[in-house]
C-alpha positions in Angstrom: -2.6 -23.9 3.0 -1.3 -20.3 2.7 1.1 -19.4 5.4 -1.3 -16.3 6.7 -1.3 -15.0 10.1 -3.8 -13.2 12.2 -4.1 -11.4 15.3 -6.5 -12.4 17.9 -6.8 -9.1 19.9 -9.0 -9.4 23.1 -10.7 -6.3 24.8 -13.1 -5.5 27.3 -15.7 -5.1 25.0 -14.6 -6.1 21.3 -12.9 -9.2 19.7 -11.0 -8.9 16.8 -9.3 -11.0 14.1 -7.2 -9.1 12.2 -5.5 -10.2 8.4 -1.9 -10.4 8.7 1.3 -11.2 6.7 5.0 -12.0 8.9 6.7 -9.0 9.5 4.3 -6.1 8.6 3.5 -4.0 11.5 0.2 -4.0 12.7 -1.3 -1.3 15.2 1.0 0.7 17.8 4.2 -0.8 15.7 3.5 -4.7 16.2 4.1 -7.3 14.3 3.2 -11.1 14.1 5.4 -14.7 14.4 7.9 -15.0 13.6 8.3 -11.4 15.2 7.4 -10.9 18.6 3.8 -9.7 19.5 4.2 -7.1 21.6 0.9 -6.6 23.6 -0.2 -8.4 26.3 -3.8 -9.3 24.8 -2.9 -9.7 21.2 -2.6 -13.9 20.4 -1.2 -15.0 17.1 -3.2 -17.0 15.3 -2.0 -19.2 12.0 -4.7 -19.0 9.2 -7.4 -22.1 9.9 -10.4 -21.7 8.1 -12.8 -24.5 9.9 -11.5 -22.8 13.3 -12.1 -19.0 11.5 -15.9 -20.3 10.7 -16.3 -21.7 13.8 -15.1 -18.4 15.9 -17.3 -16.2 13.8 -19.8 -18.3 14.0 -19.7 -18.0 17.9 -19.1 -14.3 18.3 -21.7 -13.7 15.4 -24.6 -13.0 17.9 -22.5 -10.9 19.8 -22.5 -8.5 16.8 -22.5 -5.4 19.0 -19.5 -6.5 20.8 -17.3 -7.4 17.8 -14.9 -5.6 16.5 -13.3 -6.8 12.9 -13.2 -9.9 11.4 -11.8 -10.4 7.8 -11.6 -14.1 6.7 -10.7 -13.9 2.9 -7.7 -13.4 1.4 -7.1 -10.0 0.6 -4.9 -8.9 -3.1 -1.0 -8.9 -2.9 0.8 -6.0 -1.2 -2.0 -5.2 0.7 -2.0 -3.5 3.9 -3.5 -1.2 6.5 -1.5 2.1 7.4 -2.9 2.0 10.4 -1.2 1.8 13.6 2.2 3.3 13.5 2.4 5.5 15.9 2.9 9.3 15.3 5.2 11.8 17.4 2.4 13.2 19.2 1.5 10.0 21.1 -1.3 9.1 19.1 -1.7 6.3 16.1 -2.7 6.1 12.8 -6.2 5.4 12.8 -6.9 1.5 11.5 -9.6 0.6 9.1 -9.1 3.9 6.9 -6.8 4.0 4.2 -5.5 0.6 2.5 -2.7 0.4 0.0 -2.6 -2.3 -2.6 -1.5 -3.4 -5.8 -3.9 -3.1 -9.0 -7.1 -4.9 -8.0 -7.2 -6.6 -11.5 -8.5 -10.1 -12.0 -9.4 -10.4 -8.3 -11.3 -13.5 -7.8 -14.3 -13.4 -6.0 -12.9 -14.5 -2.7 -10.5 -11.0 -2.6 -13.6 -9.2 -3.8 -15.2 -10.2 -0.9 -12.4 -9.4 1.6 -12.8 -5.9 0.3 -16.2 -5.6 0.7 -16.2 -7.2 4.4 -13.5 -3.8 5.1 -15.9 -1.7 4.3 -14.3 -0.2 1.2 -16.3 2.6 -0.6 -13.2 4.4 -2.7 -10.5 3.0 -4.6 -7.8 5.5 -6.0 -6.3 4.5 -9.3 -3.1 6.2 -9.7 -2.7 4.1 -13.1 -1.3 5.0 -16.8 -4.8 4.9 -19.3 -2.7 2.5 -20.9 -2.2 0.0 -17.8 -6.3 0.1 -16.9 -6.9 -0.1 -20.5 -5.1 -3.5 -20.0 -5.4 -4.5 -16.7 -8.8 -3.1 -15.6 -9.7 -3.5 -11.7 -12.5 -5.5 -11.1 -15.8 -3.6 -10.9 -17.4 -3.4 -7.0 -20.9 -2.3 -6.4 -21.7 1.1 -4.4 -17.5 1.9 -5.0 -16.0 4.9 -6.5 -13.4 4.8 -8.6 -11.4 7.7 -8.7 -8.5 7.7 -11.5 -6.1 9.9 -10.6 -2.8 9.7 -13.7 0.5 10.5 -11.3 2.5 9.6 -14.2 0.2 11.4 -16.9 3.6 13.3 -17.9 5.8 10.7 -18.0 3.6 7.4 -19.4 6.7 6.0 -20.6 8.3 5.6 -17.1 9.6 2.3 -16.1 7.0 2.1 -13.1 4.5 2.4 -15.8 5.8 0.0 -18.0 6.8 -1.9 -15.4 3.6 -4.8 -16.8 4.9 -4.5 -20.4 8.4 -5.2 -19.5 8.4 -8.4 -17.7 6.7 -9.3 -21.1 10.4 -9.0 -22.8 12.7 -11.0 -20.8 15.7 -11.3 -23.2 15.5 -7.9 -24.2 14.9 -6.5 -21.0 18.3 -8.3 -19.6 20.3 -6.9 -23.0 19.3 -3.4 -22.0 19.2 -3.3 -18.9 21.5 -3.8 -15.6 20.5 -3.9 -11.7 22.4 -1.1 -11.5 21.2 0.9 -14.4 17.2 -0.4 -13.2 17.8 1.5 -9.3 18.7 4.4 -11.7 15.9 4.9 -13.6 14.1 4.3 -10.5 16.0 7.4 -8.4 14.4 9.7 -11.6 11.1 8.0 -11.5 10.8 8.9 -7.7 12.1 12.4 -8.1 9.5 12.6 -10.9 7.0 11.8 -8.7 7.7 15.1 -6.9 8.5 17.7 -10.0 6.0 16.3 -12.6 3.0 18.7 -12.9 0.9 15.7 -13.7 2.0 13.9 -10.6 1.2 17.2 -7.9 -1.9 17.2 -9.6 -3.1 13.3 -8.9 -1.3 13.9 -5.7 -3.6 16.9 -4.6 -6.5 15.4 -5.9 -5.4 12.5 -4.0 -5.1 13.8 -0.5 -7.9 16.4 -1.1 -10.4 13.3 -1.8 -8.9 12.1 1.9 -10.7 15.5 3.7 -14.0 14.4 2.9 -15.7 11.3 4.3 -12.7 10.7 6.6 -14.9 7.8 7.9 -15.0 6.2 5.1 -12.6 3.0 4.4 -10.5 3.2 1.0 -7.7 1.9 -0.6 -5.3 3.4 -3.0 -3.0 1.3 -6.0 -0.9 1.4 -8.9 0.5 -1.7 -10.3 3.1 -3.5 -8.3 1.9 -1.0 -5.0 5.2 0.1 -4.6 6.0 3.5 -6.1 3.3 5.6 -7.2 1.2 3.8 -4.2 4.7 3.7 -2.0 5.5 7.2 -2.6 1.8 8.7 -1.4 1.8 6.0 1.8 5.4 7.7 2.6 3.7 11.3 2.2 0.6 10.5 4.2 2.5 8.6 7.1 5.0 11.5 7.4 2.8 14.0 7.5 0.8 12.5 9.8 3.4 12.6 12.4 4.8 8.6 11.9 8.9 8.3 12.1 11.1 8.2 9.2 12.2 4.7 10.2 8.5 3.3 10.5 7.9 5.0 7.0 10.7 3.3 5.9 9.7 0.0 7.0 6.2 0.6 5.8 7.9 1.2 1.7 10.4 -1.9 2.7 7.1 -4.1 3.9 6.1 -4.2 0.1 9.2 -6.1 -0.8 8.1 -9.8 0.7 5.0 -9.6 -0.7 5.7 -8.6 -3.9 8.8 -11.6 -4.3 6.1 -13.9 -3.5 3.0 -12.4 -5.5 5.7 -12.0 -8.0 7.5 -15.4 -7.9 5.4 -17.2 -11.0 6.4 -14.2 -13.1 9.8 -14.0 -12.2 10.6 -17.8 -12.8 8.8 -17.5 -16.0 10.7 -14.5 -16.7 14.5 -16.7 -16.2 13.2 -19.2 -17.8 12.4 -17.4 -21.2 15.9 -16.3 -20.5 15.9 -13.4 -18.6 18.4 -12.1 -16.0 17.0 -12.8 -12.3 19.2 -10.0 -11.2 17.5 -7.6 -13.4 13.9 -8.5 -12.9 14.1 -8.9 -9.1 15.4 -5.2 -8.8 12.6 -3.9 -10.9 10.2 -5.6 -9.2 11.3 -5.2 -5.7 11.4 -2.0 -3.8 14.7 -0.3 -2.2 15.7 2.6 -0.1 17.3 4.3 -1.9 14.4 4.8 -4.4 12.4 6.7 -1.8 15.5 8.6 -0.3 15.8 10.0 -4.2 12.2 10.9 -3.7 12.6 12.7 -0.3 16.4 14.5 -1.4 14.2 16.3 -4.2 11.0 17.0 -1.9 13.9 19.0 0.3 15.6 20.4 -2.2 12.6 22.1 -4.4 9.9 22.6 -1.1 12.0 21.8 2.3 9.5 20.4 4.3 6.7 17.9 3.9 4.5 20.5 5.2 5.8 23.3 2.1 5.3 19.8 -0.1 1.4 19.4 0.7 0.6 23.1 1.0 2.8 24.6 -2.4 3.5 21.9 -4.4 -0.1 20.2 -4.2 -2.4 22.7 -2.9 -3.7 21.3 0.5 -3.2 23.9 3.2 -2.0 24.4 6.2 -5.4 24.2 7.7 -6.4 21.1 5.6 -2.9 19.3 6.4 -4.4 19.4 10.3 -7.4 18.8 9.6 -6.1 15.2 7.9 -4.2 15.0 11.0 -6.8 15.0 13.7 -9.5 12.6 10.6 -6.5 10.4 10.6 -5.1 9.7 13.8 -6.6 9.0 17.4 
């Protein structure tokens, strides 16, 4: 059975079973076994289906006093951003904006899971070339909105990221660990200077000002830089601590070695270095430091960032505040 967890949160007039994976923080910075819950009516709960059922099954006629109950399994590197909490005493508002990984080949299990959450928009920040190959599974009454960050760059390693794993012996020849975090540093200070990039960005976080109600979920491929890098922006302007950003980019790396793991033992055993594909897969600190050093450099603030270099004002950037957090 898959080692999922879920939190059992009890209130005076809800009841909710929320999706969770060890060590990814879940509302007001908690976390599940084998990390501490921090709340005094949050239970952890390992994944059971016949006792899942059975539980909705109960509090189904209580509709009206239920909060949010998710029993599928949900695509790798997903996750709320909802929750941290923000310098102004308030929180990320939960149920909003998801982050994945491309929603390709999603069997109809994840499917579901996405539809129980409500999800009406899914952001595509995709090359043509990786949807052209790796198309996400159609959803009925769901936009998709394909917005190209790396439209300037198509050749960069996070877009080729698919293609490469494809080429282990090669791959290993040309490439180091150390030469792979690299490429990376320039592919996150890309994601700042490309023109292409602002563009998809402000489109992005533009889209966000309208239905603010309205669950959604953005990807790339792996969910980790394109999709890494506009979590990071949204968190931190939001008012959420460098250190919880941090952990938020960092959360990704779990997931993805385990989503990953098939790939990566396929990819040593055609005779590729494990060194080499683990460091382009997995996600490192340094990578979104690169990203944030630039962001300083060119705009000095997050807030300069979202109002010069992609167009969403000052009074927009509050505006996403107060839609966003509560």
């Amino acid at each position: 059975m898959p080692n999922h967890w879920y939190i059992l949160e009890v209130k005076a007039v809800s009841l909710s079973v929320i999706p969770h994976q060890p060590a990814v923080r879940h509302r007001h910075g908690c976390t599940v076994p084998p990390y501490p819950i921090r709340r005094s009516n949050q239970f952890p709960l390992r994944q059971n289906e016949p006792f899942l059922k059975h539980l909705a099954a109960v509090v189904e006629p209580l509709s009206p006093l239920v909060g949010h109950m998710i029993t599928h399994k949900l695509p790798p590197n997903f996750r709320d951003l909802g929750g941290h909490p923000t310098a102004n005493g308030t929180a990320v508002t939960p149920g909003r904006i998801f982050r994945s990984s491309q929603l390709s080949g999603m069997p109809e299990g994840m499917v579901r899971g996405l539809e129980e959450l409500g999800i009406r928009f899914i952001y595509d920040f995709r090359t043509a070339a990786e949807r052209e190959q790796y198309p996400d599974v159609p959803m009925p009454g769901v936009q998709n909105v394909w917005l190209d960050v790396l439209s300037n760059d198509p050749g960069s390693l996070a877009a080729m990221m698919q293609q490469l794993l494809q080429e282990p012996r090669k791959l290993s020849q040309d490439l180091t660990p150390e030469k792979v975090e690299a490429l990376y540093g320039t592919v996150y200070e890309n994601l700042v200077s490309l023109p292409g990039a602002c563009k998809a960005y402000g489109a992005f976080f533009s889209s966000l000002l309208q239905d603010s109600g309205t669950p959604r979920v953005f990807h790339c491929t792996a969910g980790k830089d394109r999709t890494g890098w506009a979590a990071a922006m949204l968190l931190l302007l939001l008012g959420v601590s460098h250190e919880d950003v941090l952990a938020d980019y960092l959360a990704s790396n779990e997931q993805l070695l385990q989503g990953y793991s098939s790939t990566i033992e396929a990819f040593v055993a055609a005779g590729g270095d494990r060194a080499v594909v683990e460091s382009l897969i997995r996600a490192h600190p340094e990578y979104l430091e690169a990203g944030l050093a630039s962001l300083m450099r060119t705009y000095e603030s997050i807030s300069n960032y979202f109002s010069r270099g992609l167009g969403i004002s000052l009074e927009e950037q509050s505006t996403l505040i107060l839609a966003y957090t509560s």
